[in-house]
C-alpha positions in Angstrom: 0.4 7.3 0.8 0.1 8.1 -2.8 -1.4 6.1 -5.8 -1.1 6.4 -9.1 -3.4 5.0 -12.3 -1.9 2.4 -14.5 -3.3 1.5 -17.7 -2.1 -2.2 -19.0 -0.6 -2.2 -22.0 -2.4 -5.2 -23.3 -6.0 -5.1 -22.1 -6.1 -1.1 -21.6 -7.8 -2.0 -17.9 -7.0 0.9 -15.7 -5.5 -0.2 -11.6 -3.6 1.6 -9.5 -0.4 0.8 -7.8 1.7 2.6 -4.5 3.9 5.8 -5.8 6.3 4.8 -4.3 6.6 1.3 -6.0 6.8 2.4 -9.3 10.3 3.2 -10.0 13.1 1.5 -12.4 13.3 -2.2 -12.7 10.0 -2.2 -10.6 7.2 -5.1 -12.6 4.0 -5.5 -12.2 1.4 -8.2 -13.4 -2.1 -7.2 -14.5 -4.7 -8.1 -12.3 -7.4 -8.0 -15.0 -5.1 -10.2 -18.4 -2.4 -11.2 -16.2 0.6 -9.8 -18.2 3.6 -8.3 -17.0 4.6 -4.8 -16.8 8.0 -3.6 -16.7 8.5 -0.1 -15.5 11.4 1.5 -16.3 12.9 5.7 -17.1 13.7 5.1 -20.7 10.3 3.0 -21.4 8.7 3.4 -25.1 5.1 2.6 -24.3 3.2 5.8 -23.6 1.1 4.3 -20.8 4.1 3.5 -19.2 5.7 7.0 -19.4 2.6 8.5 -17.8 2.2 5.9 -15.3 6.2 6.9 -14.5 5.9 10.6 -15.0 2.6 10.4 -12.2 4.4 8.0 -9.7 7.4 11.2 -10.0 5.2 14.2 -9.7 3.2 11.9 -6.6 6.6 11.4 -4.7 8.3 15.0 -5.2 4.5 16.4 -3.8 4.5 14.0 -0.9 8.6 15.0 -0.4 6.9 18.2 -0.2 4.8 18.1 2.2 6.3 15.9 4.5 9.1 19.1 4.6 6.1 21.3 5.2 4.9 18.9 8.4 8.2 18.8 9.9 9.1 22.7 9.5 6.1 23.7 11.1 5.6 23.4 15.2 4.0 20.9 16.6 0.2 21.8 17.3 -0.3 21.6 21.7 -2.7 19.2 22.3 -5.5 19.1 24.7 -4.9 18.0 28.6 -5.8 14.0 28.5 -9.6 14.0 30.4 -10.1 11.4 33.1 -12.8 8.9 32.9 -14.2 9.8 36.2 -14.5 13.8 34.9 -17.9 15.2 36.0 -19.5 14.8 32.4 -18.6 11.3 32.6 -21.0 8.4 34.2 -23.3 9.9 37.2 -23.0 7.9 40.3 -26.3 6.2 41.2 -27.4 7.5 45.0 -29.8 5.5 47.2 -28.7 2.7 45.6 -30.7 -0.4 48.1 -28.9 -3.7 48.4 
């Protein structure tokens, strides 16, 4: 899961928000001054445009590599080990009752 850094247009406090969130018509309130932030492609603000241009370059890379995990084969994993294997618990012997 990928973040990106915001920086609110109001009090310049810097908080970060899911990639994945930020896209058109997506708002989002300031936690620090409590105003709200409207995201959108054709925004004029410049902390907006970075804020858009990050969440972009965040989702193509994870794209990316998600492609990358499923092309490559799966990794064989280890036999599952029994609780009972000989490096587990010793048995007690002479135990009196």
């Amino acid at each position: 899961m990928s973040f990106v850094q915001i920086q609110c247009t109001r009090c310049k406090t810097m908080f970060r928000d899911r990639a994945g969130r930020l896209q058109d018509g997506y708002s989002r309130q300031c936690p620090c001054c409590e105003v709200v932030l409207f995201f959108a492609d054709d925004a004029q603000h410049p902390f907006i445009k970075r804020a858009m241009r990050s969440a972009r370059q965040a989702r193509k890379e994870q794209r990316e590599a998600e492609a990358i995990r499923i092309a490559a084969p799966p990794e064989p994993r280890a036999a599952p080990r029994s609780r009972s294997s000989s490096t587990g618990r010793a048995r007690v012997h002479g135990r009196s009752e």
